[in-house]
N, C-alpha and C positions, 0 to 999 in steps of 0.2 A: 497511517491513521491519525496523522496530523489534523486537530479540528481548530484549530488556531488559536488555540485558548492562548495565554501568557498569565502566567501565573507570577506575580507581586510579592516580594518579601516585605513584611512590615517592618519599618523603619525603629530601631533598636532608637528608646526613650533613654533622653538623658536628663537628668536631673543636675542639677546646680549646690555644690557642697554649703552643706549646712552652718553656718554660723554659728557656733555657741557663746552664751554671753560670757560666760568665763576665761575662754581664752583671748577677749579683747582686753588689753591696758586699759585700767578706767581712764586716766587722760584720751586716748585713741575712743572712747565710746563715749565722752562729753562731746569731743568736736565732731563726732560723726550721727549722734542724733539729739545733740542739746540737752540732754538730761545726765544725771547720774545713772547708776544701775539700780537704786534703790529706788530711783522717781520711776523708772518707767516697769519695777516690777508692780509698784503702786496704779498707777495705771491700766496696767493689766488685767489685777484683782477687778478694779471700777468696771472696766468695759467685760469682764471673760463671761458674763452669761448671756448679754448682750453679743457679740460675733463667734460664741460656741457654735458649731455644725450641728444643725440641724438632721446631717445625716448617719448613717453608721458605717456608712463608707469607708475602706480602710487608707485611702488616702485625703483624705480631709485635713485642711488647711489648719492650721494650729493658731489658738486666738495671739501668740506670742509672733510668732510669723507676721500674721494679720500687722499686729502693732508697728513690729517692726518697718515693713515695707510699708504704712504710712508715714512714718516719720520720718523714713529716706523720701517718701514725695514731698513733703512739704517741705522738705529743708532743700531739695530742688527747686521746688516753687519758688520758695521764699527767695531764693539767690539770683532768682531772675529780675529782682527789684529792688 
């Protein structure tokens, strides 16, 4: 009674451990996105209503994440020149 179906396991999601800003050296977290921890909580406040999720989704991107993975691009960018 073989109908030739093949049946697919969906592929087990991984996720990438989470950074916290507290367990980086603040020397190790100036040279890795150019500010202090104090400038870029400051920043955060500026921009967080501005790239808040608009959804209620329970995995939505956090404006802190957001910040951060910008300022690892641009400090890639920037080292291209």
């Amino acid at each position: 009674m073989d109908a030739g179906y093949v049946i697919r396991r969906r592929r087990e999601r991984r996720f990438s451990r989470r950074i916290l800003v507290n367990d980086i050296p603040d020397d190790v977290f100036v040279s890795r996105y150019r500010l202090r921890k104090a400038g870029v909580r400051r920043v955060i406040e500026l921009v967080r209503q501005d790239l808040q999720a608009q959804t209620i989704r329970g995995r939505a991107i956090s404006v802190e994440t957001k910040v951060r993975k910008y300022t690892q691009a641009q400090r890639i960018f920037l080292s291209q020149y």
